[in-house]
N, CA, C and O atoms as a MOPAC input file, in Angstrom:
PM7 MOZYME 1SCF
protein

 N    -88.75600 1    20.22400 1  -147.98700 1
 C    -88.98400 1    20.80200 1  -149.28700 1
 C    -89.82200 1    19.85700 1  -150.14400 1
 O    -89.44700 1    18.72000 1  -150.43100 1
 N    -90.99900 1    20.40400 1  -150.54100 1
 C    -91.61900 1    19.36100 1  -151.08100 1
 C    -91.18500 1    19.06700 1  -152.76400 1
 O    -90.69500 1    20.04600 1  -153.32700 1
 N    -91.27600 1    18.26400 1  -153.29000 1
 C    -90.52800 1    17.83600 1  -154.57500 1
 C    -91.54600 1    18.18800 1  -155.84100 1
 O    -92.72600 1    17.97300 1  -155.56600 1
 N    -91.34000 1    18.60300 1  -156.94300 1
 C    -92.72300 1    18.77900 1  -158.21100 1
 C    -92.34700 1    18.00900 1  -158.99000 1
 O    -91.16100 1    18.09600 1  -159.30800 1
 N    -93.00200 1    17.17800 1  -159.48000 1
 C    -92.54800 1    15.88600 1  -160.17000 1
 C    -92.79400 1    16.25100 1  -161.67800 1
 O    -92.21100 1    15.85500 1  -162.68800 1
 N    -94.01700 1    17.27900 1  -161.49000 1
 C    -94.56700 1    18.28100 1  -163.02300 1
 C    -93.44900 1    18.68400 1  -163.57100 1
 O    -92.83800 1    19.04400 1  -162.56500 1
 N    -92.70100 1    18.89200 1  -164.51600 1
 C    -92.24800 1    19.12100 1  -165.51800 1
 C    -92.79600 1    20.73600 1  -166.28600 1
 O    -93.41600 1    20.58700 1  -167.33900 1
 N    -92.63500 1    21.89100 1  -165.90800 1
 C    -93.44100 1    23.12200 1  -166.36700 1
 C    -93.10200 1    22.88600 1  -167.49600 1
 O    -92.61400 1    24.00100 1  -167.67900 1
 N    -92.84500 1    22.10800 1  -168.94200 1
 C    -92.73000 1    22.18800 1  -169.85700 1
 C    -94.15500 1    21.11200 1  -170.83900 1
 O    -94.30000 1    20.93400 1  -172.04900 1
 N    -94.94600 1    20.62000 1  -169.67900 1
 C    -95.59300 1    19.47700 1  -170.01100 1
 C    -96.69400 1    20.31200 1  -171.17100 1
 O    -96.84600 1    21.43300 1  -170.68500 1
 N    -97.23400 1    20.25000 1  -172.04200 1
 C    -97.89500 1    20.78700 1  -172.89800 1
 C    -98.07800 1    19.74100 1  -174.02000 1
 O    -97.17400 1    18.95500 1  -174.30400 1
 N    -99.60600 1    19.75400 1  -174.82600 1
 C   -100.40300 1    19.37900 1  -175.79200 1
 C   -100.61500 1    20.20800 1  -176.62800 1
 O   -101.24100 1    21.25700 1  -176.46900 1
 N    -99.97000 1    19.70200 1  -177.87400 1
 C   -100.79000 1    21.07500 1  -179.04100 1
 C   -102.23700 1    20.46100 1  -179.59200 1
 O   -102.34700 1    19.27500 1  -179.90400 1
 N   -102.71700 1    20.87900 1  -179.62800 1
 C   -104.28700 1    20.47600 1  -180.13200 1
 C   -104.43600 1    21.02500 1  -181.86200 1
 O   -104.33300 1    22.25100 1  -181.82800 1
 N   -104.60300 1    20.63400 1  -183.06300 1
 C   -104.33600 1    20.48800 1  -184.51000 1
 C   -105.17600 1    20.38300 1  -184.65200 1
 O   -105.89800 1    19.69100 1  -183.93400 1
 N   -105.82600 1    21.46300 1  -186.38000 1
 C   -106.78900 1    20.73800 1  -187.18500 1
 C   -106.48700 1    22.05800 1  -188.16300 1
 O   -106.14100 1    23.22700 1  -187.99600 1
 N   -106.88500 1    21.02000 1  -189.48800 1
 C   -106.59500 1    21.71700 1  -190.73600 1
 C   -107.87500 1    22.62600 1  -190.68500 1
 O   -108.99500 1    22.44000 1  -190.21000 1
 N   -107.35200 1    23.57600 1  -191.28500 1
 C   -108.66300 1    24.49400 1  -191.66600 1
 C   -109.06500 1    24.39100 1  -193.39000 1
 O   -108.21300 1    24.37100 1  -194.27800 1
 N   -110.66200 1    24.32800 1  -193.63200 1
 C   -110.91400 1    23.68700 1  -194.59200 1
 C   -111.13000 1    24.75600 1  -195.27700 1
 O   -111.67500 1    25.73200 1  -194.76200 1
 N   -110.74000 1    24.73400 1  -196.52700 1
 C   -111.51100 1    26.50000 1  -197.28900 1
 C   -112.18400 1    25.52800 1  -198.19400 1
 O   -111.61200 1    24.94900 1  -199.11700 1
 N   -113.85100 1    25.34100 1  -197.76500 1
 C   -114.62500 1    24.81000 1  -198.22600 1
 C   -115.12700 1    23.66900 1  -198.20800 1
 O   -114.11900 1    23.14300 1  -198.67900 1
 N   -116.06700 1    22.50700 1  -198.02300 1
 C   -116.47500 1    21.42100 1  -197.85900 1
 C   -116.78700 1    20.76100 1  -199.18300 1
 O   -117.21200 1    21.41500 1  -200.13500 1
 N   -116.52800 1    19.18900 1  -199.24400 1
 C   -116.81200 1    18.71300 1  -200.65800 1
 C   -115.44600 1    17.83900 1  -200.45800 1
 O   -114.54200 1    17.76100 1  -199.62600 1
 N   -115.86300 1    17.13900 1  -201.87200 1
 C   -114.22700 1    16.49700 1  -202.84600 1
 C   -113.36300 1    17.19700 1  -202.93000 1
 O   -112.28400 1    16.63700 1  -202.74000 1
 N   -113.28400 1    18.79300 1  -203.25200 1
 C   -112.50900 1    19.31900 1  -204.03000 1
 C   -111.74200 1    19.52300 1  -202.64200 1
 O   -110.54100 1    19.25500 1  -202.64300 1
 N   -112.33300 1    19.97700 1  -201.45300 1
 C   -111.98700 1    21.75500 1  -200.21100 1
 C   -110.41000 1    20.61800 1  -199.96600 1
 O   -110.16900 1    19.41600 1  -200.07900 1
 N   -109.87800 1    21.48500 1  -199.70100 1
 C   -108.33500 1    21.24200 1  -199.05400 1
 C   -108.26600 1    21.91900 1  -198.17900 1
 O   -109.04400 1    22.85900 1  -198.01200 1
 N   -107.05300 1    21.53900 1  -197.16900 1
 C   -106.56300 1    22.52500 1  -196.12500 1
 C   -105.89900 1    23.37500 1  -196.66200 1
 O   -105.24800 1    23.19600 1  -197.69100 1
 N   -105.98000 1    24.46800 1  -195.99900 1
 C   -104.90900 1    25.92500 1  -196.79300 1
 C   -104.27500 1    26.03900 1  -195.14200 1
 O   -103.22000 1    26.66800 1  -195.06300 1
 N   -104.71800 1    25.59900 1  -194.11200 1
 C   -103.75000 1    25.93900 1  -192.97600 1
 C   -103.95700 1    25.14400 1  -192.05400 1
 O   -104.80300 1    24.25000 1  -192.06900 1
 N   -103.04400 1    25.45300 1  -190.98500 1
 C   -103.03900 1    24.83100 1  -189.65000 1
 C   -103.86500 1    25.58400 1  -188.46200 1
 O   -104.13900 1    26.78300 1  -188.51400 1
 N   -104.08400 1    25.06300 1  -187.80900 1
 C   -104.76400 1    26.27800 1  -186.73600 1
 C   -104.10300 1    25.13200 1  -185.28900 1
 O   -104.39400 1    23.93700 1  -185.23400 1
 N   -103.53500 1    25.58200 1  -184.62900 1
 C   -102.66300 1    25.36000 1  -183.22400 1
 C   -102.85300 1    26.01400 1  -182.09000 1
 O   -102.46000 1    27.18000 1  -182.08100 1
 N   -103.44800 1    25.50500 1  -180.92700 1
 C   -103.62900 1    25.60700 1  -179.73300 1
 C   -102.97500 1    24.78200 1  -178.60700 1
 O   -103.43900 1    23.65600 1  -178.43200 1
 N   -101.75000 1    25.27500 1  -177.65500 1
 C   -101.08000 1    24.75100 1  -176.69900 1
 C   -101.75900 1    24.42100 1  -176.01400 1
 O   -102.73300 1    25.16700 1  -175.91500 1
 N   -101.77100 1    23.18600 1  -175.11100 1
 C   -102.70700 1    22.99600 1  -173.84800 1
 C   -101.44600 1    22.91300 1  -172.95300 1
 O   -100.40700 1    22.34000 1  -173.27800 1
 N   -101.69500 1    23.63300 1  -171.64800 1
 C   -100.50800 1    23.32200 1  -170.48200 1
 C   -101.18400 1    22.43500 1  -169.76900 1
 O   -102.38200 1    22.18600 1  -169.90900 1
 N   -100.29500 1    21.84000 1  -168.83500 1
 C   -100.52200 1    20.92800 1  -168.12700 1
 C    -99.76700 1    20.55700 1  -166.98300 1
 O    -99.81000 1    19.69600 1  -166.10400 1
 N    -99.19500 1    21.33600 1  -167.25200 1
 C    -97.72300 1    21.12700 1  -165.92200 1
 C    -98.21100 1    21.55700 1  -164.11600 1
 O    -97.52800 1    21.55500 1  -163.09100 1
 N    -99.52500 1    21.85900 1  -164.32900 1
 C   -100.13200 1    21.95100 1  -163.31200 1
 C   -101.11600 1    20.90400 1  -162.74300 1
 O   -101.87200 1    21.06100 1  -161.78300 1
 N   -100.94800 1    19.68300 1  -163.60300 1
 C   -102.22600 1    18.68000 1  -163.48100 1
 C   -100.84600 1    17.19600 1  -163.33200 1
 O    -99.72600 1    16.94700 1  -163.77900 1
 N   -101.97600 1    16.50700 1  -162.32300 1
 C   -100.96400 1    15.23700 1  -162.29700 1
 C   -102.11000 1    14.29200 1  -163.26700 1
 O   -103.14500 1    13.80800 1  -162.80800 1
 N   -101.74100 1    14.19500 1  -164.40400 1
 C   -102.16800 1    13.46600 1  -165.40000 1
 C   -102.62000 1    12.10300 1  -165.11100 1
 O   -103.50200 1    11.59400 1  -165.80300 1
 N   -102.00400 1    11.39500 1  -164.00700 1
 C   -102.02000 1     9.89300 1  -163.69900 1
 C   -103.16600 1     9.54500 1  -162.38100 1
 O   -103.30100 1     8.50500 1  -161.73700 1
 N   -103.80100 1    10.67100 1  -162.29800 1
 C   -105.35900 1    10.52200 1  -161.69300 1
 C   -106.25400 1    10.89500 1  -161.98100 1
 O   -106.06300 1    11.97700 1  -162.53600 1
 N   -107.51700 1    10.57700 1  -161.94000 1
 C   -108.58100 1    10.43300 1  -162.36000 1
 C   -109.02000 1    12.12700 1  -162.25000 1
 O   -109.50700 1    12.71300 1  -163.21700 1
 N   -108.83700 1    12.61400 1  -161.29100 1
 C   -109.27300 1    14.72600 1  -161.25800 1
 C   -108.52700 1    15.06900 1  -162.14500 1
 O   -109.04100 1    15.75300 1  -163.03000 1
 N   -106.85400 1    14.69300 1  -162.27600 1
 C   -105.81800 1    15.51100 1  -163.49400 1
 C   -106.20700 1    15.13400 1  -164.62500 1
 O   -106.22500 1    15.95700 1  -165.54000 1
 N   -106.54200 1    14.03900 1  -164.80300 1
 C   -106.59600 1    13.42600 1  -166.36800 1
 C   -107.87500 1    14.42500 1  -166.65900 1
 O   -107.65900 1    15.20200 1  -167.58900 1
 N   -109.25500 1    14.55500 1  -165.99200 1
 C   -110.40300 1    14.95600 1  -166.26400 1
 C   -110.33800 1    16.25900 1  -166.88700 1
 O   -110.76600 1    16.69500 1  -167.95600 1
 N   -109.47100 1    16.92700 1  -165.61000 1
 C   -108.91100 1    18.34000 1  -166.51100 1
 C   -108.47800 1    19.04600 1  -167.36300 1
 O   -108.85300 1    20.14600 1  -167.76900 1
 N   -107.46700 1    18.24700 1  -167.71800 1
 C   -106.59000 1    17.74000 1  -168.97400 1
 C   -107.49700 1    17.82300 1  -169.86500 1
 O   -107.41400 1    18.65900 1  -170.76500 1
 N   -108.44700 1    17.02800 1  -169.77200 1
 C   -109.41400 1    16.25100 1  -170.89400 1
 C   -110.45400 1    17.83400 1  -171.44200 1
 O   -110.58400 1    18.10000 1  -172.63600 1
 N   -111.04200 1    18.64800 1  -170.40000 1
 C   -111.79500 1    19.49300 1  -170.46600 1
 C   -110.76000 1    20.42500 1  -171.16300 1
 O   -110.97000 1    20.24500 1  -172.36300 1
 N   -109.67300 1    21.39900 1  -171.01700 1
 C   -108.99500 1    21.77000 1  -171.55900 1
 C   -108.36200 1    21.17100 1  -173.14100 1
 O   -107.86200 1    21.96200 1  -173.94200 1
 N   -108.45100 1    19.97000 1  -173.37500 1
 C   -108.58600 1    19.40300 1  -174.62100 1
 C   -109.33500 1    19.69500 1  -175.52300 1
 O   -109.17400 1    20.35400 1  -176.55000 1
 N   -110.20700 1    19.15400 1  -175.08000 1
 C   -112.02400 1    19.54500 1  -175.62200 1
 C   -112.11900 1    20.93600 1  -175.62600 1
 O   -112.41300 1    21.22100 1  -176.78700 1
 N   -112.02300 1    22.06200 1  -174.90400 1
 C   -111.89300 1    23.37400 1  -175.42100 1
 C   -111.17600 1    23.80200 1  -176.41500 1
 O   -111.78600 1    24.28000 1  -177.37100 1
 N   -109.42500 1    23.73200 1  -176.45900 1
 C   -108.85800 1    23.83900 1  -177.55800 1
 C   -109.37500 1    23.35800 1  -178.76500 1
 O   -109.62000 1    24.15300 1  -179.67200 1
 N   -109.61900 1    21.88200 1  -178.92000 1
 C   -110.07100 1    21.63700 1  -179.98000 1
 C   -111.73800 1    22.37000 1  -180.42800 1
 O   -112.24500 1    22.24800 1  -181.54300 1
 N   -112.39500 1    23.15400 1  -179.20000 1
 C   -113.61500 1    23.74700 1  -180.13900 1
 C   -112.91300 1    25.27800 1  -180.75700 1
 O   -113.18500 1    25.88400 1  -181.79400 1
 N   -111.95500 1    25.59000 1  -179.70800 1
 C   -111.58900 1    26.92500 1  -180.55900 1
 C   -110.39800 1    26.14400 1  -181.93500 1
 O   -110.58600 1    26.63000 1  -183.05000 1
 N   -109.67800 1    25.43200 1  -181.88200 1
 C   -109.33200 1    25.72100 1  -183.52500 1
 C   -110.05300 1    24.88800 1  -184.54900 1
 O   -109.39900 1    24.52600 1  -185.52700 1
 N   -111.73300 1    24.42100 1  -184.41700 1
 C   -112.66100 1    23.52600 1  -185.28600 1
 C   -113.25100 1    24.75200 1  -185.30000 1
 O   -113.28700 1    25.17500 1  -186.45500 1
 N   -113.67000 1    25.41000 1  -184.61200 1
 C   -114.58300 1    26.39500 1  -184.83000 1
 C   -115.81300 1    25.55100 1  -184.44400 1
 O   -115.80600 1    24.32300 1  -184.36000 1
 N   -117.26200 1    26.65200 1  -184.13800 1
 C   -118.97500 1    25.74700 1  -184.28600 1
 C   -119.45000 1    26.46100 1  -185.53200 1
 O   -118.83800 1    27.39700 1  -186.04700 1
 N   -120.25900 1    26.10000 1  -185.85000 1
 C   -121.03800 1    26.42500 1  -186.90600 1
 C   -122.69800 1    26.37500 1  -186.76000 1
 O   -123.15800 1    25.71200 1  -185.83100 1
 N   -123.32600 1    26.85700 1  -187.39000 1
 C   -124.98400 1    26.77100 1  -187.01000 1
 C   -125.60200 1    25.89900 1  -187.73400 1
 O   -125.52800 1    25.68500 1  -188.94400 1
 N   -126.62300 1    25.08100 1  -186.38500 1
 C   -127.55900 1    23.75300 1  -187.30300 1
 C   -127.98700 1    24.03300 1  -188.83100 1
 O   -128.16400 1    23.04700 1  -189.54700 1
 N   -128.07400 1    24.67000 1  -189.09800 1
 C   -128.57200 1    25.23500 1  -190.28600 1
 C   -127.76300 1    24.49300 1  -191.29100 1
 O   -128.41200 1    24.01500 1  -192.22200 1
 N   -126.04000 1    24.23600 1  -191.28900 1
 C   -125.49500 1    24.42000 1  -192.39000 1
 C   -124.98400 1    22.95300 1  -191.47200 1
 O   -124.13600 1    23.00000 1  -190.58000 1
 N   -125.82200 1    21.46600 1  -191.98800 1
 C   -125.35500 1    20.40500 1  -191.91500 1
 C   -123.73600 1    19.66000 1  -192.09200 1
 O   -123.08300 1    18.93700 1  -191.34000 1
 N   -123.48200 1    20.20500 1  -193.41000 1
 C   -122.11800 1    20.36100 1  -193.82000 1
 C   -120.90000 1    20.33900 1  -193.25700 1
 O   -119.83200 1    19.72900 1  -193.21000 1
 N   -121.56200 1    21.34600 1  -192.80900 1
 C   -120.25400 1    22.53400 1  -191.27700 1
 C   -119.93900 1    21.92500 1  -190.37500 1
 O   -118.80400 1    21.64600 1  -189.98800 1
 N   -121.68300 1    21.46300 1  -189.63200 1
 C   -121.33400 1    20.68800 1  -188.23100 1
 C   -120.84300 1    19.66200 1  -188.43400 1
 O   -119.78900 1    19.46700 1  -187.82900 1
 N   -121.27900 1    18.70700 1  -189.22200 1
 C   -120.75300 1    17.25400 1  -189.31600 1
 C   -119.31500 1    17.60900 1  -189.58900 1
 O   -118.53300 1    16.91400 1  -188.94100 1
 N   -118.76500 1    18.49100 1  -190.36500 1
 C   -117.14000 1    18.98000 1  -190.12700 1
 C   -116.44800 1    19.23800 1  -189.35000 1
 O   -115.31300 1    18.79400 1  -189.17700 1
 N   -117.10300 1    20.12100 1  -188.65800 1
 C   -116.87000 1    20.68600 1  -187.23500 1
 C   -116.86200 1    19.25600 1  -186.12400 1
 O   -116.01700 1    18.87300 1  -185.31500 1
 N   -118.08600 1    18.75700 1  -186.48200 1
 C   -117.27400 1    17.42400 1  -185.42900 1
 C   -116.30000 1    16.28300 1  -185.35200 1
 O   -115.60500 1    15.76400 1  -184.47800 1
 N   -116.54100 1    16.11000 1  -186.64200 1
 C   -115.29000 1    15.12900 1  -187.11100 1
 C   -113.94500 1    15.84800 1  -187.03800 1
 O   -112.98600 1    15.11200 1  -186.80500 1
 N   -113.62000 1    17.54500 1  -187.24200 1
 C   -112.41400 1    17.51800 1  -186.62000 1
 C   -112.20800 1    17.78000 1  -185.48000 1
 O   -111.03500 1    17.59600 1  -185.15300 1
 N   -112.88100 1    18.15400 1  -184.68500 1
 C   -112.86500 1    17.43800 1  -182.90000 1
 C   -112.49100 1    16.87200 1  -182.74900 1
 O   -111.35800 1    16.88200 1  -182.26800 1
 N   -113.45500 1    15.44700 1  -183.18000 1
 C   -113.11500 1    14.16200 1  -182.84200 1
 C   -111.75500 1    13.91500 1  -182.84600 1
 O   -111.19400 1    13.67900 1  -181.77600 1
 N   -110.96800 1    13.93800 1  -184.17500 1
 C   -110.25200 1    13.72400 1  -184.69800 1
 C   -108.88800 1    14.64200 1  -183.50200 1
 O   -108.05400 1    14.04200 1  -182.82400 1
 N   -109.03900 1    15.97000 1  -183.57100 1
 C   -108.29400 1    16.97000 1  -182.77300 1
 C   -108.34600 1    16.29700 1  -181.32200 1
 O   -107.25700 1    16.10900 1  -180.78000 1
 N   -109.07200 1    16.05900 1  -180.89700 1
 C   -109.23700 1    15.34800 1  -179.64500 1
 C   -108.29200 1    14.43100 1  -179.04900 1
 O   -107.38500 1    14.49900 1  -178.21900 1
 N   -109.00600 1    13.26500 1  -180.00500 1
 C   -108.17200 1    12.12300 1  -179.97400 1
 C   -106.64200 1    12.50600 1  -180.26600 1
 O   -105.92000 1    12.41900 1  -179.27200 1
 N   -106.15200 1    12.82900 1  -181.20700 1
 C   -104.89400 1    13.01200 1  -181.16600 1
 C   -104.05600 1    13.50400 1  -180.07100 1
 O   -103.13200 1    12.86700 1  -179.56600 1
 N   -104.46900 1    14.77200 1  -179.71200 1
 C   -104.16400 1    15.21300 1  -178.47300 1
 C   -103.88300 1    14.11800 1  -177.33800 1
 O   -102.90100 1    13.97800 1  -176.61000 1
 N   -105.19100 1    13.31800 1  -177.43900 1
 C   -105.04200 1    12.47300 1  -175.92500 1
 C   -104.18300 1    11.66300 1  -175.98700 1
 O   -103.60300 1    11.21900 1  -174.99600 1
 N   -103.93000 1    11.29800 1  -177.27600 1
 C   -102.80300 1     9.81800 1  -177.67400 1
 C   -101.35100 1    10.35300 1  -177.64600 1
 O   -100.37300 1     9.60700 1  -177.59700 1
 N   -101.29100 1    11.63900 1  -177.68100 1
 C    -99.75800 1    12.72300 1  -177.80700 1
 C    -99.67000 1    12.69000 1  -176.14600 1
 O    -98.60600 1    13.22500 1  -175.83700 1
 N   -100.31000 1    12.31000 1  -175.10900 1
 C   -100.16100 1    12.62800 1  -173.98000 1
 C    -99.69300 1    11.36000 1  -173.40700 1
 O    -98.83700 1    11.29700 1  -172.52500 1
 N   -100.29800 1    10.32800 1  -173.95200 1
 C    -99.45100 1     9.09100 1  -173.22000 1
 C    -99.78800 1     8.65100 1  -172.10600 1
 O    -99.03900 1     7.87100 1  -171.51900 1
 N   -100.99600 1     9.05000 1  -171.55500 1
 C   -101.18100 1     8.93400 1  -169.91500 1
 C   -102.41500 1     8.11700 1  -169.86700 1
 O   -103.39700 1     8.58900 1  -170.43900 1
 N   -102.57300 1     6.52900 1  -169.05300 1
 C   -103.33500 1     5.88300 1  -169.29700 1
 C   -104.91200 1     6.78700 1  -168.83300 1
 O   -106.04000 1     6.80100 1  -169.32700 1
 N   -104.31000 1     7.43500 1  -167.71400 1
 C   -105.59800 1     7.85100 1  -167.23800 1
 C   -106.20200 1     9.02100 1  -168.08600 1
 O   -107.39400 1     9.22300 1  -167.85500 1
 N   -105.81900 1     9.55200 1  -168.70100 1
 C   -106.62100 1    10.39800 1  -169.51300 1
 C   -107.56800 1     9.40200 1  -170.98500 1
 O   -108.72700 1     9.42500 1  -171.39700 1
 N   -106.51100 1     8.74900 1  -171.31700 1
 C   -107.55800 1     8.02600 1  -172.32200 1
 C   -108.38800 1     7.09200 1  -171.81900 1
 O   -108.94100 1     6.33300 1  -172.61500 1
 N   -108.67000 1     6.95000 1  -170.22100 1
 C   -109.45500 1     6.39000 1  -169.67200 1
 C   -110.74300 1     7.66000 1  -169.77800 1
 O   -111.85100 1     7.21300 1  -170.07400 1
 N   -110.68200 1     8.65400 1  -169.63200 1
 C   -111.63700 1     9.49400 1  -169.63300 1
 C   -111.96800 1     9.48600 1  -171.23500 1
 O   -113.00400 1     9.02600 1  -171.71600 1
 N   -110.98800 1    10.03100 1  -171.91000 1
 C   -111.50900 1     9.70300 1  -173.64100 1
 C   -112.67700 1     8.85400 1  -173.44900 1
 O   -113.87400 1     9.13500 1  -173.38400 1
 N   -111.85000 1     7.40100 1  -173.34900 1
 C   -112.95800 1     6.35200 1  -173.92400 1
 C   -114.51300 1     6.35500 1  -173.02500 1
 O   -115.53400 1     5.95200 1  -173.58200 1
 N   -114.52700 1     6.86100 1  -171.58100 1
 C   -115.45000 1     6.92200 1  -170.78500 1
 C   -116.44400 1     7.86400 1  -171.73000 1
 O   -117.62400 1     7.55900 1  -171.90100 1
 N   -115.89100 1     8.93300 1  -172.27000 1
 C   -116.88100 1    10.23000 1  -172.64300 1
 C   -117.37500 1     9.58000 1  -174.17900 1
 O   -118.56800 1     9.59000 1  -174.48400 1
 N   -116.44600 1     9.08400 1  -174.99400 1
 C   -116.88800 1     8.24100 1  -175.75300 1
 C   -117.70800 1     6.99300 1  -175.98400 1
 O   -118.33400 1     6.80400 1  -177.02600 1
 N   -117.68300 1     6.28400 1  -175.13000 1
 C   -118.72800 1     5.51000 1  -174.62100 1
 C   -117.88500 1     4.13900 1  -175.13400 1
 O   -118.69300 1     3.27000 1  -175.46400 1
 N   -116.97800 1     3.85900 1  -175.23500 1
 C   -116.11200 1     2.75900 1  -176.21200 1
 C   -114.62100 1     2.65300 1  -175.60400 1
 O   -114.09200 1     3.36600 1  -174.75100 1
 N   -114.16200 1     1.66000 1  -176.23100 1
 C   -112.69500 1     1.19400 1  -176.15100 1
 C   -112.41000 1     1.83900 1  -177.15200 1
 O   -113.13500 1     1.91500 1  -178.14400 1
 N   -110.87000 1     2.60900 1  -176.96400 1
 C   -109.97700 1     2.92000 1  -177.86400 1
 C   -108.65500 1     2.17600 1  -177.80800 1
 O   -108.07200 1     2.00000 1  -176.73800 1
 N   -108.27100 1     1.81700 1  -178.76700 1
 C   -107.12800 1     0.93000 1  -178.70800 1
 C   -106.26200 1     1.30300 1  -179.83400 1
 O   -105.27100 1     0.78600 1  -180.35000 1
 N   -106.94900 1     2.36500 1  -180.05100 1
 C   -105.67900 1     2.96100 1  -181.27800 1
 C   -105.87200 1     4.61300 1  -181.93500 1
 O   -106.63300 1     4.98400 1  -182.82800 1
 N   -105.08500 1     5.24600 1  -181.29300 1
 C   -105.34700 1     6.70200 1  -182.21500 1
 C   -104.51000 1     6.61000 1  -183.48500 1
 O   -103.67500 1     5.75000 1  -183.76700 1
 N   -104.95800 1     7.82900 1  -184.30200 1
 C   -104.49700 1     8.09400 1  -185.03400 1
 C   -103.11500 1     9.04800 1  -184.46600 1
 O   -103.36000 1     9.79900 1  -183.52200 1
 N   -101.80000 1     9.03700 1  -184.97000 1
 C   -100.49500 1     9.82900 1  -184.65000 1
 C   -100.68300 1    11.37600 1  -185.53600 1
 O   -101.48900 1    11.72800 1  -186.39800 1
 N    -99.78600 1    11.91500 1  -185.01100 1
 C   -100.24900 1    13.54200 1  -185.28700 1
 C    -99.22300 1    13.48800 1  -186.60700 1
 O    -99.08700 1    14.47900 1  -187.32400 1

């Protein structure tokens, strides 16, 4: 009998405020939340972590939303809460090998996320 060491409960929520409006003033008026599963990925190798990572990076484009070059504003918003959605995610996961991919795609050492 072979043994599953996965945990079907393993899951990432991926976070980011939604902005009603850009500036000094815009505040968040909400949350926007996307589960990532994972209980199908062995996180602690270099193919699971990668996966992980791509499924990250998706969630976080669906609750940042894109926006069009046009409206500078937006994107530079839109990426900083990526970034931001991203990273958190990867640091909520705990698994060296995924923030080995983080920092690879980033091009840098990370040695510290921000906590959710």
């Amino acid at each position: 009998m072979k043994t599953n060491t996965h945990n079907s409960f393993h899951r990432v929520v991926v976070a980011a405020a939604l902005i009603a409006g850009f500036g000094a003033a815009a505040q968040a008026t909400e949350f926007a939340r996307v589960r990532v599963n994972y209980s199908d990925l062995n996180v602690n190798t270099e193919a699971g972590a990668a996966v992980l990572y791509q499924r990250i990076r998706n969630a976080a484009d669906e609750v940042c939303g894109t926006f069009g070059v046009r409206d500078l504003g937006a994107e530079a918003a839109a990426k900083a809460c990526k970034a931001r959605a991203i990273g958190e995610a990867v640091a909520s996961v705990k698994a060296p090998a995924l923030s080995q991919v983080h920092e690879a795609k980033l091009g840098v050492k990370v040695t510290r996320f921000a906590s959710l």
